[in-house]
C-alpha positions in Angstrom: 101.6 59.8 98.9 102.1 57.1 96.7 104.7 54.6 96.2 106.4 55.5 92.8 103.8 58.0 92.2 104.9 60.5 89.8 107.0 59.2 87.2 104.3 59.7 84.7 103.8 59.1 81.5 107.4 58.0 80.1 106.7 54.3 82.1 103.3 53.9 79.5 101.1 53.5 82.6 103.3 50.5 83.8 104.2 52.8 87.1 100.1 53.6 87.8 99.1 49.7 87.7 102.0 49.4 89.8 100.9 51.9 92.5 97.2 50.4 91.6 98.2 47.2 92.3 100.1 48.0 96.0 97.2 50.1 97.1 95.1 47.2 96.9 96.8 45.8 99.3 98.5 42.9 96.9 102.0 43.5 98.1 102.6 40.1 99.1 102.2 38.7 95.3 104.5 41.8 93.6 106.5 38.6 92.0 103.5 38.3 90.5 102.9 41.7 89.3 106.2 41.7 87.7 106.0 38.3 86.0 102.6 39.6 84.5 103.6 42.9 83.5 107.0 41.9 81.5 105.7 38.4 80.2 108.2 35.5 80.5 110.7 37.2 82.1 111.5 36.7 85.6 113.4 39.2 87.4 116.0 37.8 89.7 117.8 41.4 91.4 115.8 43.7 92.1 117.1 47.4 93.5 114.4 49.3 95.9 115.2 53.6 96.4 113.2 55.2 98.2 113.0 58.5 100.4 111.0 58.5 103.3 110.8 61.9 105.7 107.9 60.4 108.2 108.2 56.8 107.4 105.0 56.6 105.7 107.2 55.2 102.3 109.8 53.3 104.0 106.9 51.1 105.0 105.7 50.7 101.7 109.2 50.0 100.5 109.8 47.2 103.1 106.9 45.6 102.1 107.9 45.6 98.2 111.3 44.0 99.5 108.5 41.4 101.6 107.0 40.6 98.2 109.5 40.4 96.0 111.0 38.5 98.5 108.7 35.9 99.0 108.5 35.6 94.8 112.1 34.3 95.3 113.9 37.6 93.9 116.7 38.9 95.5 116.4 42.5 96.4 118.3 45.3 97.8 116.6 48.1 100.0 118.3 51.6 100.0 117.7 55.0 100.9 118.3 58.5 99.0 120.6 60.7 100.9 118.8 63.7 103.1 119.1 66.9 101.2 117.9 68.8 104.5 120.2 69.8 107.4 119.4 68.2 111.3 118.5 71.5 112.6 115.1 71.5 109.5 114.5 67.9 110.3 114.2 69.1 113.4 111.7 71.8 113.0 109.7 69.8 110.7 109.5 67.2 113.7 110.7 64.1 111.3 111.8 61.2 112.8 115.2 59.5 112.7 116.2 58.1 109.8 116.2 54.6 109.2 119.2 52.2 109.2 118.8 51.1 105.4 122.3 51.7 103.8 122.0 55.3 101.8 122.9 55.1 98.0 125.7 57.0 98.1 127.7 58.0 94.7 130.3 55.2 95.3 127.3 52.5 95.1 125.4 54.4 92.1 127.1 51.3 90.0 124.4 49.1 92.1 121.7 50.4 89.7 123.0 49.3 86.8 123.6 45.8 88.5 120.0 45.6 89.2 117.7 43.8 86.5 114.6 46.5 88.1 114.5 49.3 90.0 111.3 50.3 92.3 111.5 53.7 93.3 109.1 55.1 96.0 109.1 58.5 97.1 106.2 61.4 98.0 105.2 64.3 96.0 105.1 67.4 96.8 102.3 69.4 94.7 102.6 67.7 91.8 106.3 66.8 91.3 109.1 64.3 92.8 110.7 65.4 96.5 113.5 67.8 96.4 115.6 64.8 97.7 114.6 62.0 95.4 115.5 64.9 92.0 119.1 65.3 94.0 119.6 61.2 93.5 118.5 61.2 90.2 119.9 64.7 89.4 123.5 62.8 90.4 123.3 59.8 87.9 124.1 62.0 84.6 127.6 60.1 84.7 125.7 56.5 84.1 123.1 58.7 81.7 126.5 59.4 79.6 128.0 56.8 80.1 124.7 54.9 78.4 124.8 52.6 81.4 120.9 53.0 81.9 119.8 52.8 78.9 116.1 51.5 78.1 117.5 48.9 76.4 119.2 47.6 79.0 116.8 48.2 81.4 113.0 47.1 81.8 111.2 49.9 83.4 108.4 49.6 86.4 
């Protein structure tokens, strides 16, 4: 598991050095990382998504929010809704969710607020969680809307 593992190639390696630079345990200058990676421009909102079934991401979301925190950006924290029932949770012995507000539909307008969005989520052989494809499965009205497009949007 690796925190925004697996959105490939369409970043242009951006999204690797990114997960490079956090497994080296450099979360505390991700302000950094940022300023470096897109030049002279200093994000100032910064939207964090993430899905976490064990915990093991959450943690590695809250400290992105620590680091881009402490680089003086202001950053949001959210959750992707749980696509599995209690009962499965259950079964699968997952702990209880976190309290980190969920991005519902009604707050979708949030990401196109954001000057960057971090995404972190697991893989499961190969390919994005079931739960994190639902989220991004339910943007197609922003897609159409052109509200997230690249150029209005630097990508992580």
């Amino acid at each position: 598991m690796s925190f925004g593992q697996g959105i490939g190639e369409s970043l242009n390696g951006i999204s690797i050095r990114l997960v490079r630079f956090l497994l080296r345990g450099k979360l505390r200058t991700l302000g950094s990382f940022i300023f470096e990676t897109l030049g002279s421009y200093k994000m100032t909102k910064i939207l964090v998504v993430y899905y976490s079934m064990y915990g093991h991401i959450k943690k590695m979301a809250d400290q992105v929010v620590e680091g881009a925190q402490s680089e003086g950006c202001e950053v949001e924290l959210y959750q992707v809704p749980e696509t599995l029932s209690d009962d499965i949770l259950k079964l699968l012995k997952a702990p209880p969710k976190p309290s980190d507000p969920v991005l519902r539909f009604e707050l979708h307008d949030k990401l196109v607020e954001a000057d960057a969005i971090i995404f972190g989520f697991p893989t499961r052989f190969g390919m994005m969680c079931a739960q994190m494809k639902a989220m991004f499965d339910s943007l197609g009205h922003l897609w159409q809307s052109g509200q997230l497009e690249e150029d209005k949007k630097q990508q992580l």
